[in-house]
PDB file of the backbone (N, CA, C, O) and the ligand in Angstrom, with CONECT records:
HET     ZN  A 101       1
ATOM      1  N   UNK A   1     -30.673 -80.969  12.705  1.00  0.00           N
ATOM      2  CA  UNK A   1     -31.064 -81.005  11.311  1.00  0.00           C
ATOM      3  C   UNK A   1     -32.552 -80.709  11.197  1.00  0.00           C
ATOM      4  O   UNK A   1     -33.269 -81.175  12.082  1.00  0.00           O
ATOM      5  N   UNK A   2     -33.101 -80.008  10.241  1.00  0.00           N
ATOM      6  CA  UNK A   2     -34.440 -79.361   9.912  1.00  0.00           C
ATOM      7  C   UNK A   2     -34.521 -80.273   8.433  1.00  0.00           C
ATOM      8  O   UNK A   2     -33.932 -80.702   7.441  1.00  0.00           O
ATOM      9  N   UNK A   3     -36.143 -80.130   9.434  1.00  0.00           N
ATOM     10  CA  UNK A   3     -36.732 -81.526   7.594  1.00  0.00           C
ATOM     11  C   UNK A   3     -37.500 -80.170   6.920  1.00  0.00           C
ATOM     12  O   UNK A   3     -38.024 -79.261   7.563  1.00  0.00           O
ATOM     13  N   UNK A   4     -37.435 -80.268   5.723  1.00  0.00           N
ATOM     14  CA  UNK A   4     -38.504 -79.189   5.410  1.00  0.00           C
ATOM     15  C   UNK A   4     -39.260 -80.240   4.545  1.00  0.00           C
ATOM     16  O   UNK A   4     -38.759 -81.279   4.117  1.00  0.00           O
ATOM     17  N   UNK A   5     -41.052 -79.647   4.274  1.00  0.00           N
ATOM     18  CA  UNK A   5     -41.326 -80.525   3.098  1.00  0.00           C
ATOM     19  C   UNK A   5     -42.079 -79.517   2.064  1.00  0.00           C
ATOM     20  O   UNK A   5     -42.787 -78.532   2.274  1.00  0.00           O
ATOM     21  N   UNK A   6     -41.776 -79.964   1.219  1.00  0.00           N
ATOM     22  CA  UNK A   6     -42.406 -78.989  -0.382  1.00  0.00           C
ATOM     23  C   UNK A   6     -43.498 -79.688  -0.577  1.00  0.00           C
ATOM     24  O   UNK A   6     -43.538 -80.833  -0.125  1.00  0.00           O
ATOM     25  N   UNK A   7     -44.734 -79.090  -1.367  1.00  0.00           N
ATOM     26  CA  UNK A   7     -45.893 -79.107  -2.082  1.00  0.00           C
ATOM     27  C   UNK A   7     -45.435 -78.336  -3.577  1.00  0.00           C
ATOM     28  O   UNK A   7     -45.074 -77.201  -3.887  1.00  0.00           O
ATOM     29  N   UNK A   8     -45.648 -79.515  -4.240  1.00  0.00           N
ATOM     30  CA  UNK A   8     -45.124 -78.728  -5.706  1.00  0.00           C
ATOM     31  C   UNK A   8     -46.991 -78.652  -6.080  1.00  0.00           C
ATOM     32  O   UNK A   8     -47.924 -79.402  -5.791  1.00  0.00           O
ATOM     33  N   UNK A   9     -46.888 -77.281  -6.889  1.00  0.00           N
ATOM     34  CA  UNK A   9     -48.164 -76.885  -7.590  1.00  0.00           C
ATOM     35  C   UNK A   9     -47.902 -76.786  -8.946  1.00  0.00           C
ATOM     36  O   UNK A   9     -46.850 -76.252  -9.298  1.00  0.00           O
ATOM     37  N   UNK A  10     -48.841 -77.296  -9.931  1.00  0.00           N
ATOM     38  CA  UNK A  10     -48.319 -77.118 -11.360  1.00  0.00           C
ATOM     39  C   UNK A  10     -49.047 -76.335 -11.542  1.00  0.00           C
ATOM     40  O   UNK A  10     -50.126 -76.323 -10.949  1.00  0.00           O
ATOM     41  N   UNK A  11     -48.555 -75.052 -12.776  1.00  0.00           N
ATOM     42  CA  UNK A  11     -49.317 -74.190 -12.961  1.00  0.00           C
ATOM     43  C   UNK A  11     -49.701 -73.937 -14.485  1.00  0.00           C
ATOM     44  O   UNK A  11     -49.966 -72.925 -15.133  1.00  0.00           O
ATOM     45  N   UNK A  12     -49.613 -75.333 -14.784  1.00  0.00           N
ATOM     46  CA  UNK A  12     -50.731 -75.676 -16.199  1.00  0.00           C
ATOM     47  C   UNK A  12     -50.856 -77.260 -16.228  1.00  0.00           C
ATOM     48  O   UNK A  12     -50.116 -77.984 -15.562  1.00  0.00           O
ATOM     49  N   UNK A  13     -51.787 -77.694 -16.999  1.00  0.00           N
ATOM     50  CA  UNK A  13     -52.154 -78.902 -16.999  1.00  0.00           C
ATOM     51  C   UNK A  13     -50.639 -79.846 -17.622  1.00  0.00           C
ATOM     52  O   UNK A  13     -49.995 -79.328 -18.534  1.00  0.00           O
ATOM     53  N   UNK A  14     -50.254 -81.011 -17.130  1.00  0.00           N
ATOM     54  CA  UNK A  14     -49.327 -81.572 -17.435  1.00  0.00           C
ATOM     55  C   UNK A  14     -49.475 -83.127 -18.043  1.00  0.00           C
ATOM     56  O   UNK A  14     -50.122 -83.973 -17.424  1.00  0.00           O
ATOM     57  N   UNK A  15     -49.038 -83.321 -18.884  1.00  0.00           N
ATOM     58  CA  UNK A  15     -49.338 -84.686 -20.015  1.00  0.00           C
ATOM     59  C   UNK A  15     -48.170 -85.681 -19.303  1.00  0.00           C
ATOM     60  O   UNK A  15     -47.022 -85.567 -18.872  1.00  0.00           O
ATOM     61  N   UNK A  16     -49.299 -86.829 -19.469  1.00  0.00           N
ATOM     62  CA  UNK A  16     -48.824 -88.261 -18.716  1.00  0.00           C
ATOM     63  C   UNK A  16     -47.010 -88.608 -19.673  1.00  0.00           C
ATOM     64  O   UNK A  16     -46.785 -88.984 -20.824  1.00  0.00           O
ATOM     65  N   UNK A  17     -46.288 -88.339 -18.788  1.00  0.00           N
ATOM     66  CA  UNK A  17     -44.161 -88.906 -19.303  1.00  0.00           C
ATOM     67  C   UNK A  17     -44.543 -87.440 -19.762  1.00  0.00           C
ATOM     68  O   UNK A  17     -44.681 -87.726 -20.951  1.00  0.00           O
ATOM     69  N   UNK A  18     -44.782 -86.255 -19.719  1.00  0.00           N
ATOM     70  CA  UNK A  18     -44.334 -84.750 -19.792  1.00  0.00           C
ATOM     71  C   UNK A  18     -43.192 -84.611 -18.972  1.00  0.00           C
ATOM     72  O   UNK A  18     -43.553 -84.823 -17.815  1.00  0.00           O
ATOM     73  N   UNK A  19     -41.571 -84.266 -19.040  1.00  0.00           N
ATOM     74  CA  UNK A  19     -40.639 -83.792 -18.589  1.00  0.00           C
ATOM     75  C   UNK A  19     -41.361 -82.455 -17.425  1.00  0.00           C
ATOM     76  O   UNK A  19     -41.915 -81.557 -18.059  1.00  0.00           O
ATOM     77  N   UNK A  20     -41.381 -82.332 -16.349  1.00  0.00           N
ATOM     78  CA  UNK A  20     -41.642 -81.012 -15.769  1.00  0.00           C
ATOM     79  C   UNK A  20     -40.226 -80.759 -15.112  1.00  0.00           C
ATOM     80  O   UNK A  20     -39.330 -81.581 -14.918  1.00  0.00           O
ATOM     81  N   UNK A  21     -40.257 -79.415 -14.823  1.00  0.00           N
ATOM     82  CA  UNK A  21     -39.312 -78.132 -14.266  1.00  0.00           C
ATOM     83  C   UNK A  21     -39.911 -77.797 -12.989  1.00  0.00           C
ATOM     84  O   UNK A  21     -41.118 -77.904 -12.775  1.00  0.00           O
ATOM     85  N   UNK A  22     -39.021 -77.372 -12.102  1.00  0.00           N
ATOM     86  CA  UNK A  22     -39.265 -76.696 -10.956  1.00  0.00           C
ATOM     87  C   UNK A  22     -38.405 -75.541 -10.955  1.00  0.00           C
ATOM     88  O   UNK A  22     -37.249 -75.782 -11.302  1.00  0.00           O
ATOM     89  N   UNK A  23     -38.762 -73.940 -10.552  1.00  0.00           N
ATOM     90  CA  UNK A  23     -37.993 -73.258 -10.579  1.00  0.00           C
ATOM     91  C   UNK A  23     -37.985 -72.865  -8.820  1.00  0.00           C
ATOM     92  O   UNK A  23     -38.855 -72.509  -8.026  1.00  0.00           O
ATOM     93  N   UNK A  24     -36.062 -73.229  -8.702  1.00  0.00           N
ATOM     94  CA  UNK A  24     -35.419 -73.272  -7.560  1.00  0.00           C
ATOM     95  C   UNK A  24     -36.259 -71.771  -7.090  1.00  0.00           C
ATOM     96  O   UNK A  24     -37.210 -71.483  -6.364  1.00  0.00           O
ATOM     97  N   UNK A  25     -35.588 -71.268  -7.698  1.00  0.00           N
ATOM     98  CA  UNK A  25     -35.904 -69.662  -6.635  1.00  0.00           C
ATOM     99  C   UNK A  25     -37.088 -69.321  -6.103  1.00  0.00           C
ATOM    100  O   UNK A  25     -37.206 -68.201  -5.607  1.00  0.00           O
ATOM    101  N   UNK A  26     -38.361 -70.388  -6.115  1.00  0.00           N
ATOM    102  CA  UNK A  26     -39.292 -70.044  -5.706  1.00  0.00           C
ATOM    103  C   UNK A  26     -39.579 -71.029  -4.247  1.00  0.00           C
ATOM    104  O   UNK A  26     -40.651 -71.279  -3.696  1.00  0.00           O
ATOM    105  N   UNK A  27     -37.815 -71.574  -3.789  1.00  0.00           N
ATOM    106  CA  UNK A  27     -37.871 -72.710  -2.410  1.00  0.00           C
ATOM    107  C   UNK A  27     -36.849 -72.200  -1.930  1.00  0.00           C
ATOM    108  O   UNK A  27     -36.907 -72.548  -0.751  1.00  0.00           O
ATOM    109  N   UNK A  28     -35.787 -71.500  -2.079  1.00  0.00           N
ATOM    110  CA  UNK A  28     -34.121 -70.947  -2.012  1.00  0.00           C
ATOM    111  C   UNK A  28     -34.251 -69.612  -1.607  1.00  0.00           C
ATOM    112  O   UNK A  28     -34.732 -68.801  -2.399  1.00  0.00           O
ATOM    113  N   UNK A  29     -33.924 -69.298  -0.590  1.00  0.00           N
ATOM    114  CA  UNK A  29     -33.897 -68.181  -0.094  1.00  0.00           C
ATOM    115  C   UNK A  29     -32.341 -67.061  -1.120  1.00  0.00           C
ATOM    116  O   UNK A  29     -32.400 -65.904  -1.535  1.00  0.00           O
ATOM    117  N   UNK A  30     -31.098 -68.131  -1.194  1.00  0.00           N
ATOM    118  CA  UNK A  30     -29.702 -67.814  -2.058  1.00  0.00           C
ATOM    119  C   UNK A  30     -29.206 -69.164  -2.198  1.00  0.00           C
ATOM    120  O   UNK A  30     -28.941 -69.889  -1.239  1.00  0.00           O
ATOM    121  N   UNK A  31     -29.052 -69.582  -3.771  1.00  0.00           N
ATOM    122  CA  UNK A  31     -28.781 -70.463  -3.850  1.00  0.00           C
ATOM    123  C   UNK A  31     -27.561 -71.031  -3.482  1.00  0.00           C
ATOM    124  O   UNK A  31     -26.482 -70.553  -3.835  1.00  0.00           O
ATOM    125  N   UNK A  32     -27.683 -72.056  -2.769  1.00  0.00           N
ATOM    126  CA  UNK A  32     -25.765 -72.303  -2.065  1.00  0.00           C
ATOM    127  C   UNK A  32     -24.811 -72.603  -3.591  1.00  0.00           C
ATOM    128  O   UNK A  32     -23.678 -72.146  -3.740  1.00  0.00           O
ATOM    129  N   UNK A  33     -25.425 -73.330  -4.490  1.00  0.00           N
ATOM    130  CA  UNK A  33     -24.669 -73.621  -5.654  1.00  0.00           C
ATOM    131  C   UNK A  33     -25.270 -73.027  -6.921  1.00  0.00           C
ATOM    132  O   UNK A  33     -26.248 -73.611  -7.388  1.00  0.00           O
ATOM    133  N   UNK A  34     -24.709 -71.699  -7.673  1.00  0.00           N
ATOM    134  CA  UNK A  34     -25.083 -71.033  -9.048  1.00  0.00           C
ATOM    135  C   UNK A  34     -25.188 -72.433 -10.030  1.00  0.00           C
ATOM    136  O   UNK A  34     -24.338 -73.295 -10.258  1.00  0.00           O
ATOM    137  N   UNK A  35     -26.401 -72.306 -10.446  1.00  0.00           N
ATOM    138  CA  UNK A  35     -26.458 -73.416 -11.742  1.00  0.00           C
ATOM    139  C   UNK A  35     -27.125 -72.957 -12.834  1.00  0.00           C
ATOM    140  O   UNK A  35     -28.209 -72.373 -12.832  1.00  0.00           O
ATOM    141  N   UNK A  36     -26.195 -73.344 -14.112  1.00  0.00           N
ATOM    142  CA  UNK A  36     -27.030 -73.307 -15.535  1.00  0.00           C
ATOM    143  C   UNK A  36     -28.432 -73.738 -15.316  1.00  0.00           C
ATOM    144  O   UNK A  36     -28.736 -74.449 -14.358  1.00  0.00           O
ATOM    145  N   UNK A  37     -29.182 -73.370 -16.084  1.00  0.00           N
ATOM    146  CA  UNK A  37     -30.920 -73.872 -15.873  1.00  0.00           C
ATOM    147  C   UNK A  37     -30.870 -74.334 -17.199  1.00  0.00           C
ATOM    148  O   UNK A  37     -30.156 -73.991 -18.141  1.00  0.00           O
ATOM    149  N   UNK A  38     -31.685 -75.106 -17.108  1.00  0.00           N
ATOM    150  CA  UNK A  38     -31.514 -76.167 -18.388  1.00  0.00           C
ATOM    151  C   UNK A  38     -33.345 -76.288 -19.137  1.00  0.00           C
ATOM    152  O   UNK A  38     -33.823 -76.881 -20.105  1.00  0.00           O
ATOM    153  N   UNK A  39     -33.793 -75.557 -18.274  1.00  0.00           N
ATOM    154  CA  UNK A  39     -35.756 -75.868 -17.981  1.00  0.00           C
ATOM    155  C   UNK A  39     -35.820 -75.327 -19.340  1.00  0.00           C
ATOM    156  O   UNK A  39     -36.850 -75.776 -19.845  1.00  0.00           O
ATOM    157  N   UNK A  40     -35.086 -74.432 -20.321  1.00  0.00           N
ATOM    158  CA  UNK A  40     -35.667 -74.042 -22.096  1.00  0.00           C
ATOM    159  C   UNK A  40     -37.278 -73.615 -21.983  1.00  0.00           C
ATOM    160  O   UNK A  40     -38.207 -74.005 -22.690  1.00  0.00           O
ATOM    161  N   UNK A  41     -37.299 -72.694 -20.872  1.00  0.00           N
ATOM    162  CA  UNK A  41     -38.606 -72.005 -20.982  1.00  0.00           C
ATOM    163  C   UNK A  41     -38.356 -70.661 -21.212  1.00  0.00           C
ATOM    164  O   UNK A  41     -37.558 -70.003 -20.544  1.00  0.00           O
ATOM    165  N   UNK A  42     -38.959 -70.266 -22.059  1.00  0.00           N
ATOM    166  CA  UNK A  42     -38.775 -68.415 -22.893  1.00  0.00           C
ATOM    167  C   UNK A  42     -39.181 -67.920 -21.493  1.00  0.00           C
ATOM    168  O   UNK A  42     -39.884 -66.934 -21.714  1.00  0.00           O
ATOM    169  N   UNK A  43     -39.108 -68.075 -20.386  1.00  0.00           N
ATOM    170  CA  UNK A  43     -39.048 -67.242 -19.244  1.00  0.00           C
ATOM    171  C   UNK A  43     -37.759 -67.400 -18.551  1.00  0.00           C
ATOM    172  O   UNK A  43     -37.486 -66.623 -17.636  1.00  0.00           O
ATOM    173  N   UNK A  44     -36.871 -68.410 -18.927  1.00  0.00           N
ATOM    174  CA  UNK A  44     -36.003 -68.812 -18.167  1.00  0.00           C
ATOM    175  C   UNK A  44     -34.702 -67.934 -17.765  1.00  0.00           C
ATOM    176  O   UNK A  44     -33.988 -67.768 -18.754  1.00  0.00           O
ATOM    177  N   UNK A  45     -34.197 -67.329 -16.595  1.00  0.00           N
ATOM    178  CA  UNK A  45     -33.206 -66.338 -16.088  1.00  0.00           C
ATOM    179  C   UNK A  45     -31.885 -67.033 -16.306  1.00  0.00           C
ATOM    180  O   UNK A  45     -31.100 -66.660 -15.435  1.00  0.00           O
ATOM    181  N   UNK A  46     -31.535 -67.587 -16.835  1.00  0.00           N
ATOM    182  CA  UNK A  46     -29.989 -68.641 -16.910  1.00  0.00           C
ATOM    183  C   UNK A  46     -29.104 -69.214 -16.079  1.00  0.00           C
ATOM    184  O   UNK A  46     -28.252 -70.049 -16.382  1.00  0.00           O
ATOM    185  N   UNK A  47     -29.410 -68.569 -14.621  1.00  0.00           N
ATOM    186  CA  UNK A  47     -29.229 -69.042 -13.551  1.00  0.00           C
ATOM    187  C   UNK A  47     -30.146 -69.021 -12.191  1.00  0.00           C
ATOM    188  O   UNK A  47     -31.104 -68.279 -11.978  1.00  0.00           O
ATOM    189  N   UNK A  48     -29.669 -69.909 -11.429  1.00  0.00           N
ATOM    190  CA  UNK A  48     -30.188 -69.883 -10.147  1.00  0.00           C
ATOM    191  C   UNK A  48     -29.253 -69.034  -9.318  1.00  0.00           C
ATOM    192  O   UNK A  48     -28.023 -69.081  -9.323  1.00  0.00           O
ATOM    193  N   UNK A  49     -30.182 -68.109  -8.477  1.00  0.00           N
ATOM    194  CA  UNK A  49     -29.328 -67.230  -7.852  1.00  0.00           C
ATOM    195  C   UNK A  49     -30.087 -67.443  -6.518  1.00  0.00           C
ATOM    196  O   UNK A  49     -29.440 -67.948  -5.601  1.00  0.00           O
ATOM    197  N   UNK A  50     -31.467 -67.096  -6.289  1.00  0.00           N
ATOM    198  CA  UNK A  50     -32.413 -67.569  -5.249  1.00  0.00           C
ATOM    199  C   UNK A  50     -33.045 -66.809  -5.405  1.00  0.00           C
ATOM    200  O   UNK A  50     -33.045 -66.083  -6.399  1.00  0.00           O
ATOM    201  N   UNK A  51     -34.115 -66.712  -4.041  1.00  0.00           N
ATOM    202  CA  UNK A  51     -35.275 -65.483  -3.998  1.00  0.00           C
ATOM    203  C   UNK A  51     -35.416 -64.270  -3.751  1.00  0.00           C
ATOM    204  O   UNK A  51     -36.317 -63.497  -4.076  1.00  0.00           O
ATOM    205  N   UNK A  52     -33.821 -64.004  -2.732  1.00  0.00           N
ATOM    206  CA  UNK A  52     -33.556 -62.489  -2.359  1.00  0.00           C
ATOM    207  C   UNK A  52     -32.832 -61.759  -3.532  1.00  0.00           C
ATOM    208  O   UNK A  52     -32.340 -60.682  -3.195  1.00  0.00           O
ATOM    209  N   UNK A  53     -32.670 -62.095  -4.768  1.00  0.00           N
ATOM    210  CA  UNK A  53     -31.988 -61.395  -5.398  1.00  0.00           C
ATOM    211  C   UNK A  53     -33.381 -61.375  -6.613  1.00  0.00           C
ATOM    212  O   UNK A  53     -33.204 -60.552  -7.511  1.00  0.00           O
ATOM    213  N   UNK A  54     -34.183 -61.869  -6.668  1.00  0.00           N
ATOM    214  CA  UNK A  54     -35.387 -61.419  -7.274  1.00  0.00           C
ATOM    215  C   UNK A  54     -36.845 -61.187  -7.054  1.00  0.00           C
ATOM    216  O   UNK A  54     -37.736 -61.083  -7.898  1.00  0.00           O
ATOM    217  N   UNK A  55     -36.929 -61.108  -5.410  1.00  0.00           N
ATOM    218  CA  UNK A  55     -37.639 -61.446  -4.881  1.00  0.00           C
ATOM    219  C   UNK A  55     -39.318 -60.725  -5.644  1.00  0.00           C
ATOM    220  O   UNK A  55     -40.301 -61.329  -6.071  1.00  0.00           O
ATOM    221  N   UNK A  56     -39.037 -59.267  -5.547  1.00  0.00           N
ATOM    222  CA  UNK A  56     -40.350 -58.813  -6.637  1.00  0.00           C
ATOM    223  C   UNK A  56     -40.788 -59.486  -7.949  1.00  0.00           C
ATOM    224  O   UNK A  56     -41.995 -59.489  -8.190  1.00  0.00           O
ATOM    225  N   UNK A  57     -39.859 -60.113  -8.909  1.00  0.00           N
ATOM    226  CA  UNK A  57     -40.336 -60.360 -10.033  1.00  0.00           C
ATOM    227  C   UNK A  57     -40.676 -61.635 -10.021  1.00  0.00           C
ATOM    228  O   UNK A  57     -41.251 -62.045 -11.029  1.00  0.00           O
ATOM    229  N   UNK A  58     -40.385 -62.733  -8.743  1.00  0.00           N
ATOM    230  CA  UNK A  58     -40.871 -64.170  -8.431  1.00  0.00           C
ATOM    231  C   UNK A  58     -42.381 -63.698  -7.409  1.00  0.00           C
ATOM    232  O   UNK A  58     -43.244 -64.554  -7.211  1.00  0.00           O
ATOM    233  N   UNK A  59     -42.509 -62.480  -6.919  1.00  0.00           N
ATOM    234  CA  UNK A  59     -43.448 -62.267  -6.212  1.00  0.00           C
ATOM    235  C   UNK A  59     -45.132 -61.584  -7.045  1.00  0.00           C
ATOM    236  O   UNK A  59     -46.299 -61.502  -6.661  1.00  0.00           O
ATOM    237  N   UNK A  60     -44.519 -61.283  -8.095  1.00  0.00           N
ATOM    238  CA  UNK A  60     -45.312 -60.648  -9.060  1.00  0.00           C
ATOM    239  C   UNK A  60     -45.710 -61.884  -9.759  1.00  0.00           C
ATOM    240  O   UNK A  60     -46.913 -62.121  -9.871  1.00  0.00           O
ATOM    241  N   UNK A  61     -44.661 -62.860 -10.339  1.00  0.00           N
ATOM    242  CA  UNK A  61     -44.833 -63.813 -11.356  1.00  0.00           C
ATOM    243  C   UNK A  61     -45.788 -65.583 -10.436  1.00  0.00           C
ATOM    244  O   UNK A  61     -46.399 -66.558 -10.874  1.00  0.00           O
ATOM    245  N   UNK A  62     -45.530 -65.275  -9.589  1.00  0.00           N
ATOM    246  CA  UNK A  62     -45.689 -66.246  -9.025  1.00  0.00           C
ATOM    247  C   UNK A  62     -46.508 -66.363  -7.614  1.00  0.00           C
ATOM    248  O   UNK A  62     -46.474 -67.329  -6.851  1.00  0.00           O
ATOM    249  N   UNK A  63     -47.289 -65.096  -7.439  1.00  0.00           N
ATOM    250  CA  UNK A  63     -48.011 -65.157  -6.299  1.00  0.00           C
ATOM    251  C   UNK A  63     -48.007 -65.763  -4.944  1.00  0.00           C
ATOM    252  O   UNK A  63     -47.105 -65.318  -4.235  1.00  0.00           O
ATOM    253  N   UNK A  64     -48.685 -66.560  -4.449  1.00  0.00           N
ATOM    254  CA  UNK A  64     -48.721 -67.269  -3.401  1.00  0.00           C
ATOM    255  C   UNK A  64     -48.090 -68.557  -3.710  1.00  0.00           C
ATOM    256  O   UNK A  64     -48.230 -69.249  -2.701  1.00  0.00           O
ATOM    257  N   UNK A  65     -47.593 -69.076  -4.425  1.00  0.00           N
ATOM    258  CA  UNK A  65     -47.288 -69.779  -5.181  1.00  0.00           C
ATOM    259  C   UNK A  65     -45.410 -70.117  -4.873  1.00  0.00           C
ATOM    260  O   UNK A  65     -44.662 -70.652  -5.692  1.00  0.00           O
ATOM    261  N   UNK A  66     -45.000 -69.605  -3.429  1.00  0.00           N
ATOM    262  CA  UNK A  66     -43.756 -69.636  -2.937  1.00  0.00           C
ATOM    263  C   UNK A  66     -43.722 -70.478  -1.883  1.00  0.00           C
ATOM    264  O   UNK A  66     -44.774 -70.795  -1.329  1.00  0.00           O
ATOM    265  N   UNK A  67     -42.487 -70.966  -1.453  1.00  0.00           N
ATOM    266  CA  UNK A  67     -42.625 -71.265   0.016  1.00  0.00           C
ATOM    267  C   UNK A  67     -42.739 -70.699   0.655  1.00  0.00           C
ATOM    268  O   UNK A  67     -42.290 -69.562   0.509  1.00  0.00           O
ATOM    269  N   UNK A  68     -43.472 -71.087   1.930  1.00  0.00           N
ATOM    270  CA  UNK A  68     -44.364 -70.532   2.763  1.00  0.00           C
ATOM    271  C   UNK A  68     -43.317 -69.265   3.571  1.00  0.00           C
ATOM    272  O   UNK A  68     -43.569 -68.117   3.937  1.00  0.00           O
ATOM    273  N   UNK A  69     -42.276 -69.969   3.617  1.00  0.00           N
ATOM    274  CA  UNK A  69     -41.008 -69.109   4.879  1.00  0.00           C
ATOM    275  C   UNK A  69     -40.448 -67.969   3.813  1.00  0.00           C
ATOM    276  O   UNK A  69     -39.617 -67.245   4.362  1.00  0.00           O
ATOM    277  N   UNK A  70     -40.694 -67.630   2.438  1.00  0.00           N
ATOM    278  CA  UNK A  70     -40.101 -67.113   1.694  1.00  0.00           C
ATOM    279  C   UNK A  70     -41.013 -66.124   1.768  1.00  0.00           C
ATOM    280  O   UNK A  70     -40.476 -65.050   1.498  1.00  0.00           O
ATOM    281  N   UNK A  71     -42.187 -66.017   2.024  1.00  0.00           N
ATOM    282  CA  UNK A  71     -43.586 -64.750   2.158  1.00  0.00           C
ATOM    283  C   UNK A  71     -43.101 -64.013   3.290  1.00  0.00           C
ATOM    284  O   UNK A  71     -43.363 -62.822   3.128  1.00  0.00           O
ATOM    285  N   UNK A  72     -42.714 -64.155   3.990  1.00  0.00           N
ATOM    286  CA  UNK A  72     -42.551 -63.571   5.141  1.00  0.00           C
ATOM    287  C   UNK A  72     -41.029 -62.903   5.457  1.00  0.00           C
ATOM    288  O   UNK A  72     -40.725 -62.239   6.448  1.00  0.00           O
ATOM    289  N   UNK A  73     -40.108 -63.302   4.243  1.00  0.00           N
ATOM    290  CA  UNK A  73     -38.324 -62.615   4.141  1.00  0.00           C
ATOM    291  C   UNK A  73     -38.491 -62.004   3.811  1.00  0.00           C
ATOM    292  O   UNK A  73     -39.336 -61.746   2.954  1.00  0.00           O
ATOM    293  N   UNK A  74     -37.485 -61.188   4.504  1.00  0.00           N
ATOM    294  CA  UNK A  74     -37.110 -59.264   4.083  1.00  0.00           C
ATOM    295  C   UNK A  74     -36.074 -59.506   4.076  1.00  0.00           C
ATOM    296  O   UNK A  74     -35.721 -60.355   4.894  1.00  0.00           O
ATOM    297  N   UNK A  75     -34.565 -58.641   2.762  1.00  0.00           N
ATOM    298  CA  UNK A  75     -33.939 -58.429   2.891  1.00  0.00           C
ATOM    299  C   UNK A  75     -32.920 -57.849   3.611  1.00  0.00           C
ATOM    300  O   UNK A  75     -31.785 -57.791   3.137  1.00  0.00           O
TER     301      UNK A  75
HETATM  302 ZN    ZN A 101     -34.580 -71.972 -16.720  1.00  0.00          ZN2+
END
């Protein structure tokens, strides 16, 4: 078994009991389970699919700002 550990980065200032979102596809290489996204952000794709199926437009949108093992996947 492999531990992994995340560093979440917020990428705007966040208000004390503010609800926050994490978007999967930027830790998920393919998501094992498709899920409704519920996050109601006017950016939001409607599902989780992972990172290889969008990998340019999470790489454009989101810079360095991925997991670390996800910079370095090629399809
Ligand atoms: Zn969403």
């Amino acid at each position: 078994m492999r531990t992994y550990f995340l560093a979440f980065v917020a990428l705007c200032d966040i208000e004390a009991g503010e609800e926050i979102s994490w978007d999967y596809e930027t830790t998920e290489y393919e998501s094992i389970a498709v899920l409704e996204c519920l996050c109601k952000s006017p950016y939001c794709r409607g599902k989780t699919l992972g990172f290889k199926f969008r990998e340019q437009m999470l790489r454009d949108r989101y810079g360095d700002y991925i997991a670390d093992y996800l910079k370095t996947k090629r399809k």
